[in-house]
N, C-alpha and C positions, 0 to 999 in steps of 0.2 A: 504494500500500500504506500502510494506518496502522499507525504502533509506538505502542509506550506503553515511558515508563521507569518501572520499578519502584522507588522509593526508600525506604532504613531508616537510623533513624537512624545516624550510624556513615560510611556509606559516602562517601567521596569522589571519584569517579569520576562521578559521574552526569550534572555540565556538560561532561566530555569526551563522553560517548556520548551526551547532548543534542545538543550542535555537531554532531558525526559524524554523527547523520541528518539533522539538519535539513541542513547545507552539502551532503551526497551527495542524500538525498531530497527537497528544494526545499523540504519543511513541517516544518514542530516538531511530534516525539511529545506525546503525552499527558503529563504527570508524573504518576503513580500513588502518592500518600505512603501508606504499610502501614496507616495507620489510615483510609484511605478505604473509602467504603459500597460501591463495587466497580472493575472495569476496563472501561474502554469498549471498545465494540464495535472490537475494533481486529485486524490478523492478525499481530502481531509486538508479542512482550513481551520487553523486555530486564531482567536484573538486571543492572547493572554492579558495578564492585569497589570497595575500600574495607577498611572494616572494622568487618559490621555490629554492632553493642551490643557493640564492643569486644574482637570476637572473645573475648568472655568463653563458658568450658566448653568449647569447639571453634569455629573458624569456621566462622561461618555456622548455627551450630544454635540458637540464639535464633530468627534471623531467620523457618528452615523452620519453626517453630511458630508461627509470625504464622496468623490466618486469612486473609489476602491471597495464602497458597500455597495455600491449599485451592482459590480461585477457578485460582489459577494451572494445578495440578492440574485441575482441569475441563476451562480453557480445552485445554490441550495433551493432552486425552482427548478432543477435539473438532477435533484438529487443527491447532492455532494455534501456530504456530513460537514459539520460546523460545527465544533465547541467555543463556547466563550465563557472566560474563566474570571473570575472578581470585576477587575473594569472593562475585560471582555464580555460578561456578560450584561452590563451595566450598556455596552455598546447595542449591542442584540437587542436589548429591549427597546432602546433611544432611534434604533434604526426600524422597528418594526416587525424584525424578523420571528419575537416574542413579545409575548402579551403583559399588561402590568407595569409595575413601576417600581422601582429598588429606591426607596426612602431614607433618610438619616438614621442611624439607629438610634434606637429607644433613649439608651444610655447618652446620646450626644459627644461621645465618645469614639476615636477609632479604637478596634479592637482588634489584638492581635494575641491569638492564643488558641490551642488544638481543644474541637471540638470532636463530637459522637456524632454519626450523619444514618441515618437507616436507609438502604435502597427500599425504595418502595416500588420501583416498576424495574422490570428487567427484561421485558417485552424492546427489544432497541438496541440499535448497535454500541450505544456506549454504556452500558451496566450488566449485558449480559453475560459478561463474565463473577459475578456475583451471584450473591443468591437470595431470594428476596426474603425481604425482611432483616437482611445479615447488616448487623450493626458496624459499621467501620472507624475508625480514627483519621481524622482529615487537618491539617493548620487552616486558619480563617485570619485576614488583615484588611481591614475597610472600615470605611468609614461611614457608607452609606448603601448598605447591605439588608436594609428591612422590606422583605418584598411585601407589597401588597398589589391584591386586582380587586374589583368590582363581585358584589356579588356571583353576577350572571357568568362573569372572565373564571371565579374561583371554583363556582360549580362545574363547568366544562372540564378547566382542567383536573380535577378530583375524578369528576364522571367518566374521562378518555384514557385516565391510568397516566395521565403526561407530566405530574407530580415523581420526577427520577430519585430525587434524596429530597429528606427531612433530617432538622438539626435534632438529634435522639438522647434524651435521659436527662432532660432539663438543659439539653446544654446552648440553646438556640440564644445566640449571642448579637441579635440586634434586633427581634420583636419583631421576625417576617411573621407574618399571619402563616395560622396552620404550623407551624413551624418549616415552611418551604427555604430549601436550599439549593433547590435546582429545578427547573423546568425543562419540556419539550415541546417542541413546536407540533401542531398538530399532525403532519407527516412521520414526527420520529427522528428527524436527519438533522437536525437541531439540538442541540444542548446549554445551556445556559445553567450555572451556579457559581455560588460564591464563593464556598473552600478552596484551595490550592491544592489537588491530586497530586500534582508535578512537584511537591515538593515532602511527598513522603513514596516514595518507591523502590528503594534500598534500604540495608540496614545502617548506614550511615547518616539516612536522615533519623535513624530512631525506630522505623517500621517499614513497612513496603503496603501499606494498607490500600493509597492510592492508585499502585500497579496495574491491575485487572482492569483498571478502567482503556487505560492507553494500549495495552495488549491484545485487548478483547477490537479494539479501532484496528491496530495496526495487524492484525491477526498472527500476533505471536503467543509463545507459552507464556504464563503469568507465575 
């Protein structure tokens, strides 16, 4: 499988989720900078996190008005799997690709410390290497991480199984309703949450808990 990473300025995350495929998927993704002529033929686009142009206006709403999401948009109307991860997924949603809104958290606080995440759906290319219901350990750093949707947006995604992780065992560390930690777009080929996988997947980060997720994309052993 080829990934590409999507980089804007701002972002700091993007050599953690460089390392994380290249050491899990044996090759180095693409690097995609927003002012490039387009994305290569690839099946897996990542945004990682950060903080793109400074989370000036909202986070991540600069960034969704790049024309590098309109390609992006294409691509995952075509099929092509997208994760977006802390201000990647903060992008996802600012660009339309997901539903809802990632608010301040509760605490008015950034928060930066390893939380409890339960997969709740595993119907999907990115969690089914898990097993549902299985409780994982995940790092979490943001500052504006409290998802909320609308009634009518929260039932759908409850009703379609498109709720991927919840923050589990009290640990839901910025007041996302439901305790949601990750979304899916209504086809599947979309991913959006807040914890950092790519930064627990050896034992030198501590655990390899986030592993299975990039493994299970990149179709290697976990």
């Amino acid at each position: 499988m080829k990934a590409a990473v999507l980089v804007f300025p701002g972002l700091n995350r993007d050599r953690d989720m460089i390392a994380a495929l290249n050491k899990i998927g044996g090759t180095a993704p693409a690097v995609v900078w927003h002012q490039d002529a387009d994305i290569p033929d690839v099946d897996l686009i990542v945004i990682p996190g950060g903080f793109s142009y400074g989370d000036y206006l909202r986070c991540g709403a600069i960034a969704a008005r790049s024309p590098m999401m309109d390609k992006v948009r294409e691509r995952a109307a075509r099929g092509v799997k997208v994760l977006g991860v802390c201000n990647g997924f903060q992008i996802l949603i600012e660009a339309g690709l997901l539903p809802g809104a990632l608010m301040r958290n509760t605490s008015l606080k950034f928060v930066c410390r390893e939380v409890k995440l339960e997969v709740t759906n595993t119907d999907n290319a990115f969690t089914s290497g898990y097993a549902k219901g299985q409780i994982i350990r995940c790092p979490v750093a943001h500052h504006d991480g409290n998802y909320f949707a609308d009634t009518e947006t929260l039932a759908r995604l409850e009703g379609d199984g498109r709720v991927a992780f919840r923050y589990a065992d009290g640990t839901n560390p910025n007041g996302s309703i439901n305790d949601i930690a990750g979304i899916l777009n209504a086809e599947k080929n979309v991913l959006g949450l807040m914890p950092h996988p790519e930064n627990l997947i050896e034992s030198a980060h501590g655990g390899d808990d986030g592993r299975a997720l990039f493994a299970t994309l990149l179709n290697k052993a976990a």
